[in-house]
N, C-alpha and C positions, 0 to 999 in steps of 0.2 A: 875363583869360580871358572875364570875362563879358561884354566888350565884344566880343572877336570872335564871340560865342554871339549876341549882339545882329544885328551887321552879316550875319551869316549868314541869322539868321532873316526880315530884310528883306531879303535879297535873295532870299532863296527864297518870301514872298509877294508881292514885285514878279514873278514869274516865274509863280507858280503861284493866287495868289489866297489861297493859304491863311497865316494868323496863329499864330504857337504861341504858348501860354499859357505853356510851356516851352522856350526854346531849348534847352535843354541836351540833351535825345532829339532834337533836328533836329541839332543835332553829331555826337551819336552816331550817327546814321544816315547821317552821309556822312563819317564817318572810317573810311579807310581801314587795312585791317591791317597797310600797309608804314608807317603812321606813327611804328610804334615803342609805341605805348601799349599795355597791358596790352589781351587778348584781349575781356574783357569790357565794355572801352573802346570797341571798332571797332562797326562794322555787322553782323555775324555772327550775334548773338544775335537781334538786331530783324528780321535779314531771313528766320530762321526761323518768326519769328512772324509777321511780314508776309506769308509766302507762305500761310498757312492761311487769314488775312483776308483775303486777296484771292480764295484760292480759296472761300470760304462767299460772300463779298460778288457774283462774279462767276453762281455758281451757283441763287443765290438770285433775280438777276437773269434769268438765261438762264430756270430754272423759269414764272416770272409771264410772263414778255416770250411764250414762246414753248406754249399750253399743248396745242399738239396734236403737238408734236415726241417722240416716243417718247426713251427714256430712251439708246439708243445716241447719236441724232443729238446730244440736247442735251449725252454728253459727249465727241464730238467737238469741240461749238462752243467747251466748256469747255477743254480741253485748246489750243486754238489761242488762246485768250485770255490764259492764263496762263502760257502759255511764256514761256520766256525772251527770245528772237526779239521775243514783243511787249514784255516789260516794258521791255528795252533802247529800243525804239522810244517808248516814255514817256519814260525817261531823258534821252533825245539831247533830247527833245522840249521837255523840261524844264530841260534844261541841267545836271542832276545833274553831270554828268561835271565841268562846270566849277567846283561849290560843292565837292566830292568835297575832304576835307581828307588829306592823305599825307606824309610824311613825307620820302619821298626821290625827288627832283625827277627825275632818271633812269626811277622808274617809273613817273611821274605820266603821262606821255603815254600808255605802254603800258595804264597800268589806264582811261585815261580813252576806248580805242579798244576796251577788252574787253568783250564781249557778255554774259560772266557776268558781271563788275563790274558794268556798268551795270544790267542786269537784278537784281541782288542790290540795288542803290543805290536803286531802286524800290522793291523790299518791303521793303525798309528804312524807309525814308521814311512806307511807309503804315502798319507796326509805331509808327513816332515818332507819328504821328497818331493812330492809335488808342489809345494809352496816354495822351497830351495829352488830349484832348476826348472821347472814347470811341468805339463802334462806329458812329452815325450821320454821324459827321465822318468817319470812313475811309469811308465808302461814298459819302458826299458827294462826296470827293474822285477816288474810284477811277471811280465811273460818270463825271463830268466827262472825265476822260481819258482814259479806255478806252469810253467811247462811241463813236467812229468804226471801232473794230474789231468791233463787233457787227453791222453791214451787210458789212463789208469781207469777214467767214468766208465768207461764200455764194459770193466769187472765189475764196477760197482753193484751192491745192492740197490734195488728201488727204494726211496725213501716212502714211507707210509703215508708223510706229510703229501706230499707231492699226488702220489697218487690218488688220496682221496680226493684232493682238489681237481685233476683231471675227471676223476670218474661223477664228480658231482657238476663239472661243467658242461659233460657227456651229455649230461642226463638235465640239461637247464633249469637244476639246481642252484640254489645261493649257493656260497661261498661259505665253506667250516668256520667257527667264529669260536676260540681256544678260551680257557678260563680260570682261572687257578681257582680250584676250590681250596685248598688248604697246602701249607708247608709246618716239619718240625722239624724235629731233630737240631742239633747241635750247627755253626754255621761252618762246621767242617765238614759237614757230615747228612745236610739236610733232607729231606725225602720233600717230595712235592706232589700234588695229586692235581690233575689236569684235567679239566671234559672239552669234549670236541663235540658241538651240537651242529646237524645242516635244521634248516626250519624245513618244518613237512616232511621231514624225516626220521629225524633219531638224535641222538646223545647216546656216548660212549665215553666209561673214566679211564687214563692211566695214573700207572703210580713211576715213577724212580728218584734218582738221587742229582738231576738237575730240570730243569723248566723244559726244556728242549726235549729230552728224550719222554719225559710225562707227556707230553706232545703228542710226539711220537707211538708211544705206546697207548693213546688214547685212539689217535687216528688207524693204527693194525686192528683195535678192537672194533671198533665202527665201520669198518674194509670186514671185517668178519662178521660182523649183522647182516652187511647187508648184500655181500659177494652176490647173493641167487638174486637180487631185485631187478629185476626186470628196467 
């Protein structure tokens, strides 16, 4: 074992520049939960932790980088940084998907084409980093690769999410509270249907083909109830 720990960890610093002191957490962060191995074994645990270092590490940046951006703008930039949409786009970037260790070769392609996989397989990664060498080598690593997304926000689209939650704290409105009403379809393939309700206001459904974009599309439709409200 501790030789495929090995051939891992060089392949993942020929790709990325980075060295673990530890393969064994660079394992852990890109095993997979269809591998079969205990829960505590996969990426799950590391990419909860991942996702906080990345969100302190991203915010801490966006704060210094930008200091005349008021506190909404800079957590829109935050919020398009740390989505999943970009961390997947690390991933791909970095080839996670292909070091990604799984167990059952049938859902290797599927998880290696999944937007949460990948994006989980990222904070994963920078969870194994930051427990290896500490908080300056995860930041090390995070600004390196999510540098090209901090010019990129200013093209960006507004997210829906986002904005209704601005326009309803405008307006000293609650806060939109999401809901799954229903999901089917196949789990390659599933559709999802979302509602977005503020209290004293409205409810609005989406439908698509993951949790996040029903969301999303629940929140454009409720931004279109209620654009004229005063």
């Amino acid at each position: 074992m501790a030789g495929l720990e090995e051939k891992l960890a060089a392949a993942f610093e020929k790709a990325t520049g980075y060295r673990f002191a530890s393969p064994d957490l660079l394992a852990q962060a890109l095993t997979h939960s269809a591998s079969g191995r205990a829960p505590a074994l996969d990426y799950q645990r590391l990419e909860f932790l991942g996702d906080r270092v990345l969100g302190l590490v991203i915010a801490d940046a966006l704060y210094r980088r930008y200091p005349q951006h008021e506190e909404g703008r800079l957590a829109r930039h935050l919020n398009y940084l740390v989505r999943k949409e970009t961390c997947a786009q690390v991933a791909q970037k970095l080839g996670l998907g292909e070091l990604m260790r799984t167990g059952e070769s049938t859902r290797r392609g599927q998880a290696k084409t999944s937007l949460n996989v990948l994006g989980d397989l990222a904070e994963s990664v920078i969870a194994a980093i930051y427990l290896d060498r500490g908080l300056e080598a995860a930041k090390k690593f995070i600004i390196s690769h999510w540098e090209p997304f901090f010019a990129r926000y200013e093209d960006a689209p507004r997210d829906p999410k986002s904005a209704l939650q601005e326009w309803a704290a405008a307006r000293g409105l609650d806060m939109p509270l999401y809901e799954e009403l229903s999901r089917s379809g196949p789990d390659h393939a599933p559709r999802f249907v979302m509602q977005v309700r503020i209290a004293k206001l409205g409810q609005a459904r989406g439908e698509a083909g993951s949790k996040r974009k029903a969301e999303q599309a629940a929140a454009q439709a409720l931004l279109e109830q209620v654009k004229d409200t005063k």
